[in-house]
C-alpha positions in Angstrom: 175.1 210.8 216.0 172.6 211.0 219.2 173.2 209.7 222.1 169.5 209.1 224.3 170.1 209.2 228.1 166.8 209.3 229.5 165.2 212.9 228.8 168.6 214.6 227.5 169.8 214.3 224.2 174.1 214.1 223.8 175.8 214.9 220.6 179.1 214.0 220.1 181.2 216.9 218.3 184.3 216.4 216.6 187.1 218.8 216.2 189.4 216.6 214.2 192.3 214.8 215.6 195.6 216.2 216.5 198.9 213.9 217.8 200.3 213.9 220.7 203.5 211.9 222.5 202.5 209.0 223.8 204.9 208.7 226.9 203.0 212.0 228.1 199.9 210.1 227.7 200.2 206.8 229.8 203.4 207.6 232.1 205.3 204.9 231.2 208.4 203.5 229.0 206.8 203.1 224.8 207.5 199.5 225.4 204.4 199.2 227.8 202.4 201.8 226.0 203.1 201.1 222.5 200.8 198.4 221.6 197.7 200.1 222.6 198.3 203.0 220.4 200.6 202.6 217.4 203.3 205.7 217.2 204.1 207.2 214.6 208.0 208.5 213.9 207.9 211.1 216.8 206.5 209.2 219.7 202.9 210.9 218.7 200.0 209.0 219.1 196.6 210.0 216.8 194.2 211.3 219.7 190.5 212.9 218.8 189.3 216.5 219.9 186.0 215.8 221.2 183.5 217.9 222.1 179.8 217.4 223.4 176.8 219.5 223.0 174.2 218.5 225.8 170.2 219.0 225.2 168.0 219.3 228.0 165.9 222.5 228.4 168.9 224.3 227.0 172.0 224.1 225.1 175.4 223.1 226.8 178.5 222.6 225.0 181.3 220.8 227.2 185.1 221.5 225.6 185.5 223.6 222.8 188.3 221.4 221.2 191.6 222.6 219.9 190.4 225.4 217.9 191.2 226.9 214.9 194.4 226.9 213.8 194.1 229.3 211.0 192.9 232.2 213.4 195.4 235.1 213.8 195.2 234.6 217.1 196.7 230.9 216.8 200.6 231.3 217.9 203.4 229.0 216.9 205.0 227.1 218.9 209.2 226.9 219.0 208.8 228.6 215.6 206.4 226.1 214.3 203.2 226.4 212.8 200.2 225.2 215.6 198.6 223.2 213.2 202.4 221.3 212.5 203.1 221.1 216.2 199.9 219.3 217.2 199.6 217.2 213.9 196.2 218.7 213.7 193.6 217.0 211.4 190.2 218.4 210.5 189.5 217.0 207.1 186.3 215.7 208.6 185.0 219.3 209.7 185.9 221.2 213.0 183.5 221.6 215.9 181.5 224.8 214.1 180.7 222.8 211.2 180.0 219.6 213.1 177.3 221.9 215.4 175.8 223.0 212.7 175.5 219.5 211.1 173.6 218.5 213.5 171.4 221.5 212.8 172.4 223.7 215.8 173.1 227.3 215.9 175.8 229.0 218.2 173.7 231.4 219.2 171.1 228.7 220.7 174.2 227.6 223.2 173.2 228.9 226.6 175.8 227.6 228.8 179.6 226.4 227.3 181.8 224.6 230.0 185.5 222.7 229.6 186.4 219.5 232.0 189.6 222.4 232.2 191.2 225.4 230.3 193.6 223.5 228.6 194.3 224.3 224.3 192.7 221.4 223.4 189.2 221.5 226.0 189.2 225.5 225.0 190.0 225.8 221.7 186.5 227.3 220.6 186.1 229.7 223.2 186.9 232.2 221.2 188.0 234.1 217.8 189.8 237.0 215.6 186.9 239.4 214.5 188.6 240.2 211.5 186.9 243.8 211.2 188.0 244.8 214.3 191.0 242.8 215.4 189.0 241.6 218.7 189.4 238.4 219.8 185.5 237.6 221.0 183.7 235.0 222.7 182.7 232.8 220.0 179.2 231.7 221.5 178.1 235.4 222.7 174.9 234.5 223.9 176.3 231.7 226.3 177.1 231.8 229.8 181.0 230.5 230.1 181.4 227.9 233.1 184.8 227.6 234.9 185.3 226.3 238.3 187.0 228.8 240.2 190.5 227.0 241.0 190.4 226.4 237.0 190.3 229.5 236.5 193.1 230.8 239.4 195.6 228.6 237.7 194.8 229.2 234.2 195.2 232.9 234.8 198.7 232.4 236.5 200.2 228.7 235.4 202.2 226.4 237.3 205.3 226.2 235.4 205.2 222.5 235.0 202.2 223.4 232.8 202.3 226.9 231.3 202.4 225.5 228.1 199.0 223.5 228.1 196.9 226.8 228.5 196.3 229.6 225.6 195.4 232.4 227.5 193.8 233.9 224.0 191.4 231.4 224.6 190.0 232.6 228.0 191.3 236.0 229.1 189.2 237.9 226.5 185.9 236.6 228.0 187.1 238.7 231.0 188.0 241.5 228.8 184.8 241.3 226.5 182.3 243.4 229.1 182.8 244.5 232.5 180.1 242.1 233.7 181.9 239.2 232.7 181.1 237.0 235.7 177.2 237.4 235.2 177.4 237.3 231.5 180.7 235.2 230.1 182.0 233.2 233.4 181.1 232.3 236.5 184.0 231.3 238.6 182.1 228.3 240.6 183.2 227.9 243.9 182.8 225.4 246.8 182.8 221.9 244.7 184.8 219.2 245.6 185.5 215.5 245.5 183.9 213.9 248.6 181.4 212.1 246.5 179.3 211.7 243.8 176.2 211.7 245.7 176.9 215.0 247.5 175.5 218.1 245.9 178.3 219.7 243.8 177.1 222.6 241.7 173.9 221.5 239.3 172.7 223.3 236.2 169.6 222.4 233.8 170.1 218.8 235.4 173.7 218.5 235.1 176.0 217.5 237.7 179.3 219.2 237.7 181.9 217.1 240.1 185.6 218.7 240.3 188.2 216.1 240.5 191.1 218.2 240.4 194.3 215.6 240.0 194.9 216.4 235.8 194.0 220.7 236.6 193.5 221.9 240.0 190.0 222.7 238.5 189.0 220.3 236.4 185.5 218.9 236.4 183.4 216.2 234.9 179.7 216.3 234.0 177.4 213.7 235.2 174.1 212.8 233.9 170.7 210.9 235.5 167.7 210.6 233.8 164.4 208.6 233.3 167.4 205.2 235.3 169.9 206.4 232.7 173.5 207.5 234.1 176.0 208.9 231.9 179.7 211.0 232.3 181.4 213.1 230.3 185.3 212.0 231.7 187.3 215.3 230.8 190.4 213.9 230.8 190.4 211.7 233.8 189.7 209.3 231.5 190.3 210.5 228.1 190.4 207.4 226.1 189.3 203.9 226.7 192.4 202.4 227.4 192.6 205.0 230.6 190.1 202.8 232.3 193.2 200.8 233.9 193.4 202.9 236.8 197.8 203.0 236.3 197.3 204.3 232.7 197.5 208.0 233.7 199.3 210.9 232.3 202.4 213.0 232.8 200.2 215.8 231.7 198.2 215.1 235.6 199.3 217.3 237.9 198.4 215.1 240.8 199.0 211.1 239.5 197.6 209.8 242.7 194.7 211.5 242.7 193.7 211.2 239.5 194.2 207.4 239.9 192.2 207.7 243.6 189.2 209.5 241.6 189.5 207.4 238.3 188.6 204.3 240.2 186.1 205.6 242.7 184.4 206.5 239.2 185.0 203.5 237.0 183.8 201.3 240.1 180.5 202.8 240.4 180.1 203.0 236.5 180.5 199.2 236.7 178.1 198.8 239.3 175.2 201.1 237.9 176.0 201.1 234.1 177.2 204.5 233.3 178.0 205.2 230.0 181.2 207.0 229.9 182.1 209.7 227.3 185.7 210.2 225.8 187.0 213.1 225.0 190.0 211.9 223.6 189.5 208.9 222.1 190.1 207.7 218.3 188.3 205.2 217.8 185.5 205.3 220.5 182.5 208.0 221.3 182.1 206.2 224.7 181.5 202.8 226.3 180.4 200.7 229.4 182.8 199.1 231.8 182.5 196.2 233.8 184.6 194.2 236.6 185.9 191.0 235.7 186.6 188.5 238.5 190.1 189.8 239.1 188.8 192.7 240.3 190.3 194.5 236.7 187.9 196.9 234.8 186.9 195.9 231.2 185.2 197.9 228.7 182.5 197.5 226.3 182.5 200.2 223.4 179.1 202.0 222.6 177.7 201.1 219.3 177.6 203.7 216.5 180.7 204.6 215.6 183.0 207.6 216.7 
């Protein structure tokens, strides 16, 4: 699948599905959230690990997914197997063989870039060289992006969050070469949340806006071209059903601010069609929302599938 927006070219990637409980991901009791995503016999609800690869004058992957759960450098969690824990699914091919489905290569990636750190955004990042033992930046001709307050907490973790991050996953692009910040990461300082309009930190024509709230660091990527908009939502809004403003995670590390940012968002994606891009969810690449006379946001799925 292609997605035109003006002069760039957006492919959506997916790295199969994985479950996840579904009080962690709308806040609230399973009677209020239970109806927009049916359960299954744990509480989990089926979410998708979606990445996008981003063609402009070059090649720019944002989120890696979950990953591989058959790498040696996959742990278990509580004793259980990753790929039990998370419910993971890729049946329908994992982010490698979706890129090169699409005919890409990961060598032709120049830039790779997660909304945040977190297993499921970073998955991809890296991998065991089995001759050598090494874990190894996966796409070693790519510059790594990170916002630096990403990359402050990812290194040392809140304890309300510890869990969410695989260091494997980002530590050895440090370790990989002694140059890392020139070659693997650049640890992007000075953006923050004033506005949309103000200049954040810009790349090949992407705009990179940190919204902090769900990560201290986390971004989104916004997109203008030709009187097209589009935005890749991280997981500010991960699924469609997070355009109600309320709908927000226990995963967020700041609730109101993620709810503050969500509608300063969603109100000016009404107002000047932006198509918004989910990571997360199952049954929707992305969409168009709209304000109804109430003043509540409604959403209009993109055609062509997931």
């Amino acid at each position: 699948m292609k997605i035109q927006v003006g002069k760039f070219e957006i492919y959506p990637l997916l790295d199969g599905y994985f479950l996840l409980d579904g009080g962690m991901m709308f806040r609230q009791a399973k009677t209020v959230w239970q109806d927009l995503y049916r359960p299954d016999e744990q509480n989990r609800i089926k979410l998708a690990a979606r990445c996008f690869l981003i063609k402009g004058k070059v090649l720019t992957l944002f989120d890696t997914g979950i990953g591989n759960p058959l790498d040696p450098m996959t742990p278990q969690i509580k004793g259980v197997p990753y790929a039990d824990f998370y419910g993971i699914d890729q049946n329908g091919g994992n982010l490698l063989e979706n890129l090169e489905r699409d005919s890409f290569e990961k060598k032709d990636i120049r830039f790779v870039t997660q909304s945040h750190l977190h297993l499921d955004h970073a998955g991809w990042n890296t991998y065991t060289d089995m001759d050598s033992g090494k874990i190894l930046p996966t796409f070693s001709k790519a510059t790594y992006l990170a916002h630096e307050f990403e990359w402050k907490e990812a290194v040392n973790p809140h304890p309300l969050h510890k869990g969410s991050y695989r260091p494997e996953t980002f530590l050895p692009l440090e370790k990989a070469d002694p140059n890392f910040t020139l070659k693997y990461l650049w640890k992007v300082k000075g953006v923050n949340a004033s506005g949309v309009r103000d200049n954040k930190f810009a790349i090949d024509g992407l705009l990179f806006l940190r919204t902090s709230g769900h990560t201290p660091g986390h971004w989104v990527v916004f997109i203008e071209s030709e009187g097209k908009r589009a935005l890749l939502a991280g997981d500010i809004i991960p699924t469609h059903k997070h355009i109600v403003p309320t709908n927000v995670m226990n995963y967020d590390l700041e609730t109101k601010r993620v709810h503050r940012e969500k509608v300063k968002l969603l109100n000016l994606a009404a107002r000047e069609k932006w198509l918004i891009l989910f990571d997360h969810d199952p049954d929707f690449v992305g969409g168009y929302v709209t304000k109804n006379q109430k003043g509540h946001f409604e959403f209009k799925p993109l055609e062509g599938g997931v």
